[in-house]
C-alpha positions as CSV (number, residue, x, y, z in Angstrom):
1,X,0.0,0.0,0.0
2,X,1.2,3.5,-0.8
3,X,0.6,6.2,2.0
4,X,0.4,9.3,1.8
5,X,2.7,12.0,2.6
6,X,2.9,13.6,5.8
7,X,1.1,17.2,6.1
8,X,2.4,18.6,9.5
9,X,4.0,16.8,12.0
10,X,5.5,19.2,13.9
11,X,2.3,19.1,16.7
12,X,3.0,15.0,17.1
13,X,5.8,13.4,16.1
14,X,9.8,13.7,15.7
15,X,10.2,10.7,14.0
16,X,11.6,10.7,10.0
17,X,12.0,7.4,7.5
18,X,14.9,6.7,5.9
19,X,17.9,6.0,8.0
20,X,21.1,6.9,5.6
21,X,23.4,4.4,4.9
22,X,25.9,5.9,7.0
23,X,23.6,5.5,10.2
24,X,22.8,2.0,9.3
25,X,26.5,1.2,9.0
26,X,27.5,2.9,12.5
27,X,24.9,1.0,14.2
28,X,25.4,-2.0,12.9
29,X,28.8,-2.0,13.9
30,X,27.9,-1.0,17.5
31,X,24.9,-3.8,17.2
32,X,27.5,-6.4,16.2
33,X,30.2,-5.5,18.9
34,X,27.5,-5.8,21.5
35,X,26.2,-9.1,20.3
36,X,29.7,-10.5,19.8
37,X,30.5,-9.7,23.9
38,X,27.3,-11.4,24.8
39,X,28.4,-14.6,22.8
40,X,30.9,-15.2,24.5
41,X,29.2,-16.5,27.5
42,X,25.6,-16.7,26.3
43,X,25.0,-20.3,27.2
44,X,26.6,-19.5,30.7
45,X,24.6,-16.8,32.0
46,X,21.3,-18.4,30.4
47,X,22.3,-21.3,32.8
48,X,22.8,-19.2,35.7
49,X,19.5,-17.3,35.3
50,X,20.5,-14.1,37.2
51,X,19.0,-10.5,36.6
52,X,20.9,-9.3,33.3
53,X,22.5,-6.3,35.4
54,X,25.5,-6.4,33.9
55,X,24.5,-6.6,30.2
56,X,21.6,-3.8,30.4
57,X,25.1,-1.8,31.4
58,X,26.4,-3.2,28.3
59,X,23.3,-1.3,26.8
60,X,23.6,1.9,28.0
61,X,27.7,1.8,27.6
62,X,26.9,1.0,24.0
63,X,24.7,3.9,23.2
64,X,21.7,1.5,21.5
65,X,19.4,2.6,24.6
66,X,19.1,6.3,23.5
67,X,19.3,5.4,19.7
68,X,15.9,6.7,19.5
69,X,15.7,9.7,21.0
70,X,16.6,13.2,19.3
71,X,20.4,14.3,18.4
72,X,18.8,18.1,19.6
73,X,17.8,16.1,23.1
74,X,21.0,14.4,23.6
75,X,20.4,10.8,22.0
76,X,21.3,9.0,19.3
77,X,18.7,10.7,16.1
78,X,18.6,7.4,15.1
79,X,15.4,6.0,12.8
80,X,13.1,2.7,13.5
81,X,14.6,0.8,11.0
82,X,17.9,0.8,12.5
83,X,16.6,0.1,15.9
84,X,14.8,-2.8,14.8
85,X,17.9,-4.5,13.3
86,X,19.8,-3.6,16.0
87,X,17.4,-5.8,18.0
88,X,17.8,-8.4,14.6
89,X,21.5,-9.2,15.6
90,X,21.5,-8.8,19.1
91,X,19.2,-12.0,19.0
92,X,21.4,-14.0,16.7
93,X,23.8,-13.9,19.9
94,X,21.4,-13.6,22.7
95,X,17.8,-13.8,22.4
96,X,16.7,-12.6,25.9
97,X,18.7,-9.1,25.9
98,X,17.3,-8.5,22.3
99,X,14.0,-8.9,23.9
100,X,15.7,-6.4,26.7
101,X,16.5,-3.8,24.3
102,X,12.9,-4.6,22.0
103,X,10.8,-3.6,24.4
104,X,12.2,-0.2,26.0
105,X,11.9,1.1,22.2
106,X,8.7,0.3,22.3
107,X,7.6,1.3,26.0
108,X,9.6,4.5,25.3
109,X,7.7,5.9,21.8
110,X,4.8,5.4,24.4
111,X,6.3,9.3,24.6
112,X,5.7,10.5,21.6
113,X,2.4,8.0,21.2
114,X,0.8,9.0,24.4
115,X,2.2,13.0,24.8
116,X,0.8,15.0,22.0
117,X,2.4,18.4,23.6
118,X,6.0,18.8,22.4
119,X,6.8,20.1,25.5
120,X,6.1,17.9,27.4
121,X,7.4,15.0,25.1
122,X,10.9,17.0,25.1
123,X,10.9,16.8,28.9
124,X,10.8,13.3,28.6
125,X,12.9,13.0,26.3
126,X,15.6,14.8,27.2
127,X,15.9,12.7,31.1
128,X,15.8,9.4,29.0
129,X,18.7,10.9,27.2
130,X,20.8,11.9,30.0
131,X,20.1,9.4,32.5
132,X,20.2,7.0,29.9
133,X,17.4,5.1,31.3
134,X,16.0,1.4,30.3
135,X,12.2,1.2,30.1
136,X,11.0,-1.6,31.9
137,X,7.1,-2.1,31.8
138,X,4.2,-3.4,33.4
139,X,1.7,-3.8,31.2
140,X,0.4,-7.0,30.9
141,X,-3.4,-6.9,29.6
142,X,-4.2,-10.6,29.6
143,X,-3.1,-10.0,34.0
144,X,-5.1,-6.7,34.7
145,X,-5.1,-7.3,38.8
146,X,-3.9,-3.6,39.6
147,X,-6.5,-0.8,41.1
148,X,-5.2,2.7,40.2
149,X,-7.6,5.0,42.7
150,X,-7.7,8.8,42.3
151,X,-6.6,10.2,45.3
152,X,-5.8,13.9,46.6
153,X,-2.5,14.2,44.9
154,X,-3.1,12.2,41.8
155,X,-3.5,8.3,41.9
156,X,-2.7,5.2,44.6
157,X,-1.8,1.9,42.7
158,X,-1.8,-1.5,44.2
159,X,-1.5,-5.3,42.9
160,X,0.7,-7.4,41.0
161,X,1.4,-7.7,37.7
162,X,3.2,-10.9,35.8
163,X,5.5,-11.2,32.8
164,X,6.7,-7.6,33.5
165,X,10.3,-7.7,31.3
166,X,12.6,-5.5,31.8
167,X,11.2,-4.9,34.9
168,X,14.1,-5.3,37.8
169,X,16.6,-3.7,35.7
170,X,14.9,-0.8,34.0
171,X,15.5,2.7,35.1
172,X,12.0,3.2,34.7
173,X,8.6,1.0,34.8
174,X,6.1,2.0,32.0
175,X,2.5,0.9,33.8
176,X,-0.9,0.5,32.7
177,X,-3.7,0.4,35.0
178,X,-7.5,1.4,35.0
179,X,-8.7,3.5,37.0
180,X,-11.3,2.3,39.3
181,X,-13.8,5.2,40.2
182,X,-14.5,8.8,39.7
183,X,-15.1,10.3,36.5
184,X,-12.0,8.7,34.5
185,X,-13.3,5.2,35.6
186,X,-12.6,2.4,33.7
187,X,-10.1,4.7,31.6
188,X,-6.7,2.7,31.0
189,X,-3.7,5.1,31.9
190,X,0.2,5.0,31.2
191,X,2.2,6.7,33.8
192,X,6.1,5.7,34.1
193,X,7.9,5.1,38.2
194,X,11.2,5.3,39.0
195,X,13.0,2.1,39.9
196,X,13.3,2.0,43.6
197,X,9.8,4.2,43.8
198,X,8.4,3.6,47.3
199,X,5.6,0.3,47.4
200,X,7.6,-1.3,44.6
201,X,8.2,-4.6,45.0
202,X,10.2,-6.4,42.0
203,X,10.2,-10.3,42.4
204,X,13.0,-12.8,41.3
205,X,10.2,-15.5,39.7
206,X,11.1,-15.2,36.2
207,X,12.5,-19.1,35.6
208,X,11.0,-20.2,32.5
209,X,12.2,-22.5,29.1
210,X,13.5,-19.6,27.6
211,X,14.2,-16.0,27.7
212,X,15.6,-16.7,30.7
213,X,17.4,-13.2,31.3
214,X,14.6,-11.1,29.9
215,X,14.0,-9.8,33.5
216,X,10.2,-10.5,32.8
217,X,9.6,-11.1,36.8
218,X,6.5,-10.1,39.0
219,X,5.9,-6.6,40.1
220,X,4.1,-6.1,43.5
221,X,2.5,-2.4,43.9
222,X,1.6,-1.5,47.4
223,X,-0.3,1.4,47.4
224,X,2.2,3.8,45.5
225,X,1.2,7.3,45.0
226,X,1.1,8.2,41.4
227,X,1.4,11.9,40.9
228,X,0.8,14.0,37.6
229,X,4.1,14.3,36.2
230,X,4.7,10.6,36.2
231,X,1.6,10.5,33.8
232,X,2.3,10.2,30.1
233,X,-1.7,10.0,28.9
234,X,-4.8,7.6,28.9
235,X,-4.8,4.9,26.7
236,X,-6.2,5.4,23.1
237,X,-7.6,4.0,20.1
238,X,-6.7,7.3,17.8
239,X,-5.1,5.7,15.0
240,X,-1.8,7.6,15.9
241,X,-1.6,6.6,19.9
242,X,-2.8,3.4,19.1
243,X,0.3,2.1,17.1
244,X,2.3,1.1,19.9
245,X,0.6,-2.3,19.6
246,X,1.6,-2.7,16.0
247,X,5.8,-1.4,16.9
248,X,5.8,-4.2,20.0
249,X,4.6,-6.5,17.0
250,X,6.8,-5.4,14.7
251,X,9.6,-5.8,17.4
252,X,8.9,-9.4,17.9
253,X,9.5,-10.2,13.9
254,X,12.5,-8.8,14.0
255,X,13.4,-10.8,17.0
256,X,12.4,-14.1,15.5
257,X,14.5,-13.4,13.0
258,X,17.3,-13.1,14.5
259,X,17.0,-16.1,16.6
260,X,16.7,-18.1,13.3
261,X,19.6,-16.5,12.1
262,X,21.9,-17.1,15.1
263,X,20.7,-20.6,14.9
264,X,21.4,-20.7,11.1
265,X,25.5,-19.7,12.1
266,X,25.6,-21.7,15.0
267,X,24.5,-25.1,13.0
268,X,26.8,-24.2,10.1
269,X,29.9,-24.0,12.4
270,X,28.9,-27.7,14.2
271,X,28.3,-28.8,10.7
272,X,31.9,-27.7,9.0
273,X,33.5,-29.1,12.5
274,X,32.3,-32.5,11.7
275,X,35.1,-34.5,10.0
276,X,33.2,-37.3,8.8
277,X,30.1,-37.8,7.1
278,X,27.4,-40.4,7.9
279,X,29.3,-44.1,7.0
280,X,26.4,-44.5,4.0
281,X,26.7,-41.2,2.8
282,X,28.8,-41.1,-0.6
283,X,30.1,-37.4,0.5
284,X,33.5,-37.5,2.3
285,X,32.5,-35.4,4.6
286,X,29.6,-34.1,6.7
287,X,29.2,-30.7,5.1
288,X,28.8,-32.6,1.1
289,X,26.4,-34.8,1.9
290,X,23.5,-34.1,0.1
291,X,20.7,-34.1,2.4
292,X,22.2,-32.0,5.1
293,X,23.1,-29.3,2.4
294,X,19.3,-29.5,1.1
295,X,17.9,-29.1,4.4
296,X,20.1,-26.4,5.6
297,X,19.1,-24.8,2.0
298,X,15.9,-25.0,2.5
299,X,15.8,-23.4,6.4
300,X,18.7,-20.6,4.8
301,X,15.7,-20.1,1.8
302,X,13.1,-19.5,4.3
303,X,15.2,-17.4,6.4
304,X,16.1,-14.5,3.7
305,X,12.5,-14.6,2.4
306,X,11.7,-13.5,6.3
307,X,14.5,-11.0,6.3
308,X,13.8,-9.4,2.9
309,X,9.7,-9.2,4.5
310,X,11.0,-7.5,7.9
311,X,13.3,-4.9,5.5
312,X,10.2,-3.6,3.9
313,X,8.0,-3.5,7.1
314,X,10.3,-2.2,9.2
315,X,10.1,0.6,6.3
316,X,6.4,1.1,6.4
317,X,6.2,1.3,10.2
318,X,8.5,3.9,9.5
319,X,6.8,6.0,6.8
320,X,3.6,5.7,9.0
321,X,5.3,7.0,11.8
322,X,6.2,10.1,9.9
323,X,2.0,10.7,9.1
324,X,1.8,12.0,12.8
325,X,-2.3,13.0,13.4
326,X,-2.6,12.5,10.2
327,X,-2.8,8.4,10.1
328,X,-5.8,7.2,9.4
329,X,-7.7,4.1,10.3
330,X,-7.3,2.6,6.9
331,X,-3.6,3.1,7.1
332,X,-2.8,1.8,10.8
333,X,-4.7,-1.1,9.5
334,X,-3.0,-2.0,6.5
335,X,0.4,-1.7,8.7
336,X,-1.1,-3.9,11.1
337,X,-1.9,-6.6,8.6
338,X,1.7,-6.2,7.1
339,X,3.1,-6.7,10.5
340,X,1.1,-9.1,11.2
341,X,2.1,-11.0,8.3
342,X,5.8,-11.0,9.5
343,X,4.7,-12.1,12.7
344,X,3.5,-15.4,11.6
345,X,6.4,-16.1,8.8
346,X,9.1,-15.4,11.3
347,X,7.3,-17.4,14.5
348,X,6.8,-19.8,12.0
349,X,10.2,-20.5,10.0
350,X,11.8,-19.8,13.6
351,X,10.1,-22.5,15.7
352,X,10.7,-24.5,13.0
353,X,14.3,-23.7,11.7
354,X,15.2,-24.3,15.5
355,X,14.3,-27.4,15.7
356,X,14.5,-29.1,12.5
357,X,18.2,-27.7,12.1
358,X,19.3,-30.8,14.7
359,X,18.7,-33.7,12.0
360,X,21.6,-32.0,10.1
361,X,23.9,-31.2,13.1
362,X,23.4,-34.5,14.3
363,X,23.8,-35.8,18.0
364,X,27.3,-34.5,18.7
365,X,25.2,-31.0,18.9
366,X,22.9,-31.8,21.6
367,X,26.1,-32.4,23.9
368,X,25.8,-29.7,27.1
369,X,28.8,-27.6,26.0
370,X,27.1,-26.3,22.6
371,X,23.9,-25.0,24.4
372,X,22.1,-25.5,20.8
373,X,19.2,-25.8,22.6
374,X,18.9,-22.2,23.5
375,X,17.5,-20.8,20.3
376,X,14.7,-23.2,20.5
377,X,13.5,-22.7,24.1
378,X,13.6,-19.1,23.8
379,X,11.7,-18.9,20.2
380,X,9.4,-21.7,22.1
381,X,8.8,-19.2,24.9
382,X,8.4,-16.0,23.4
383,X,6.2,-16.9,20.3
384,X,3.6,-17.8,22.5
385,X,3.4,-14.0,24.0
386,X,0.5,-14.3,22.0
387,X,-1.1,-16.7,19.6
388,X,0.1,-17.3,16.1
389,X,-3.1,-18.1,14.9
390,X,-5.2,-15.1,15.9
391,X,-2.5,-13.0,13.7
392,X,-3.0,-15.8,10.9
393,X,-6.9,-15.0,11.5
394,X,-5.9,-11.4,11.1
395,X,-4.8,-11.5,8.1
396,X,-6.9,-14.2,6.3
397,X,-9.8,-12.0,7.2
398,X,-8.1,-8.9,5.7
399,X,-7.7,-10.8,2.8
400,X,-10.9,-12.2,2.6
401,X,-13.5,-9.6,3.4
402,X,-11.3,-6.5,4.1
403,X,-11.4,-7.0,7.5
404,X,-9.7,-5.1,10.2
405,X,-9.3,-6.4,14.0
406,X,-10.6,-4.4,17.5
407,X,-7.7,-2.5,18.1
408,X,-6.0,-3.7,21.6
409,X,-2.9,-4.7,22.8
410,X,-2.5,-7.2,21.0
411,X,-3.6,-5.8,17.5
C-alpha cells in the first residue's frame, strides 16, 4: 500500500524514514560489537538465570538505549529501522537481551504516542537521554489485577502484575492500569515510576524455558502514590496513539529473526566441525552430503525470504510514523496486517528452523557444552506471548473480506 505523505508533524511526532546508509553502518557496527561480547558466554549466564545487570550496562555503555531519541535532546537521532535491526542481531547472539533492548523502544515511543504536547514530550525525552534510562514495563493486559484509585495528589496503585520484562533492571517501569472510580473510571492510563519508587516490589520469579534473562519477573504495587508528572496520557484507540501495539509487534518479527539467524550460524559451524560424514553417505564429509546441504538450504531459503519481509516492514512502520495526526484508520490497518504478516512467517520459520536444524547437526550437537538448545526454548517461549493463529486470522480475514481487527494490545 502507498501512503500518503505527511502534512504537519510538527504538533505529534519527531520521527523521520529513511535511516542513511551511513547511520545503518554505525549502528550495525555497535549492534554487532554488542552481540559478539554477549556470545561469549551466552550459554553460561542463560544457565545461571541471574538479573541481566551487567548486560543492560552493556546497553547503555553502548549507546543503543538512546538510539531513538533526538540528536537536539542528547540521544542518538537514530530511525526505526535501525533500531529494529539492532534488536535483529543482538538476538542472533542472545535472544533474551534482544528482547531487553525490543521492548524499551517500544515502552519508550509510548512518549511521543501518548504525549501530543512537544513540550512535554521534550521533557521526557531529554531525562531518558541523560540518565540513559532502560524502560521496563508493566503492562500485561491478559493479568489486569492492579487498582489505580484517584486520590488527593493524583493516583494510589496497588496489585501485581506478571510477565513484567525489563522490569528489575529498568531505570523506569512504564504501567498501565485502569482506573477504578470517579469520572475517569474504567479509563486505562500509562504513567512511568522510577525504579526503587516507594511500594515497589520487583520479584526474582522469572525461571521459565527460555528468555531466561529477559528480566520479565513479577511486580508487586503497594499502594504507591502516582502523581501528575509521572503521567504520560490515557490509553487510546486514535489511529496515531494506538500504534504502539503494531511497533511491539513489529519488534517481535525482527526478533524471531534473528533467533533463526543465530541458529542458522551456530548449525553451520557444528556442521563444518564435523570431519566425517554419515558411513552410507557417498560425500567425504559431513558438510557434502546431500541431504544435510538440502535441508540447511531450504531453512537458509526461508530465512532471507523472512529478512527481505522484515526490511520492507520495518520501512512502512517507518513512513507511518512520519503521518503524525494524520494516520488514518485505513492506514494503521494496512500496517497492522503487514506486520502481522511477518509475525506469523518469522514465528513460524523460527520455531521450526530451531528445531529441525538438529537432523543435520546430528547428536554431537545436543552435547551440554554447545547449548544448541537455546534458540529453541527461547523462540518456544516468546512466540507464544500471544497466539500465532489469531495474527494468521488477522490476516486471512483482511484478505478475505477487508477486514480489520478491534484494536488492543494485542492488534
Amino acid at each position: 500500500m502507498s501512503y500518503p505523505s505527511p502534512i504537519s508533524t510538527e504538533a505529534r511526532t519527531h520521527w523521520s524514514a529513511g535511516a542513511s546508509a551511513a547511520e545503518l553502518e554505525d549502528w550495525r557496527s555497535i549492534a554487532t560489537h554488542v552481540a559478539q561480547t554477549l556470545s561469549q558466554d551466552a550459554v553460561e549466564r542463560d544457565r545461571a538465570n541471574e538479573i541481566p545487570y551487567r548486560e543492560t550496562q552493556l546497553l547503555k555503555a553502548s549507546g543503543l538505549v538512546t538510539l531513538l531519541v533526538p540528536s537536539e535532546f542528547g540521544g542518538g537521532g537514530g530511525h526505526w529501522a535501525t533500531a529494529l535491526e539492532a534488536v535483529r542481531i543482538i538476538a542472533r547472539a542472545d535472544a533474551s537481551i534482544a528482547q531487553l533492548l525490543a521492548y524499551h523502544y517500544v515502552n519508550e515511543a509510548n512518549i511521543v504516542f501518548g504525549i501530543p504536547e512537544p513540550g512535554n514530550r521534550e521533557r521526557w525525552l531529554r531525562a531518558t537521554a541523560r540518565e540513559q534510562w532502560v524502560w521496563g514495563d508493566a503492562v500485561n493486559p491478559t493479568d489486569p489485577d492492579l487498582t489505580l484509585t484517584p486520590s488527593e495528589s493524583g493516583y494510589r496503585l496497588s496489585g501485581r502484575k506478571r510477565y513484567a520484562t525489563g522490569s528489575a533492571v529498568g531505570d523506569v517501569l512504564l504501567v498501565n492500569a485502569r482506573v477504578s472510580e470517579g469520572p475517569e473510571s474504567g479509563r486505562v492510563l500509562a504513567f512511568v515510576l522510577e525504579n526503587g519508587r516507594e511500594g515497589v516490589t520487583y520479584l526474582d520469579d522469572w525461571d521459565f524455558l527460555g528468555q531466561r534473562l529477559s528480566s520479565s519477573n513479577t511486580v508487586i504495587f503497594n499502594s504507591v502514590q502516582v502523581q501528575e508528572q509521572d503521567v504520560l496520557g490515557f490509553l487510546s484507540e486514535e489511529p496515531y496513539s494506538s500504534l504502539v501495539t503494531p511497533g511491539i509487534q513489529l519488534a517481535f518479527g525482527n526478533l524471531y529473526l534473528g533467533i533463526a539467524e543465530g541458529a542458522l550460524a551456530k548449525g553451520r559451524e557444528l556442521i563444518n566441525a564435523r570431519p566425517n560424514a554419515w558411513f552410507l553417505s557417498t560425500a567425504s564429509q559431513y558438510r557434502h552430503d546431500p541431504f544435510v546441504q538440502r535441508l540447511l538450504g531450504e531453512l537458509k531459503a526461508f530465512t532471507a525470504g523472512v529478512a527481505a519481509l522484515a526490511e520492507r516492514v520495518n520501512q512502512r512502520f517507518e513512513q507511518v510514523l512520519t503521518l503524525g495526526d494524520t494516520v488514518t484508520e485505513s492506514v494503521r490497518g494496512e500496517l497492522a496486517i503487514e506486520i502481522a504478516e511477518l509475525k506469523v512467517v518469522s514465528s513460524d520459520v523460527a520455531t521450526r528452523l530451531t528445531h529441525q536444524i538438529f537432523e543435520a547437526t546430528g547428536t554431537s550437537s545436543t552435547a551440554s557444552k554447545h547449548g544448541f538448545d537455546l534458540y529453541w526454548r527461547n523462540i518456544r517461549t516468546h512466540s507464544l506471548h500471544d497466539p500465532v493463529d489469531y495474527k494468521k486470522l488477522e490476516v486471512g480475514a483482511h484478505f478475505l473480506n477487508g477486514e480489520f481487527q478491534p484494536i488492543s494490545l494485542y492488534t
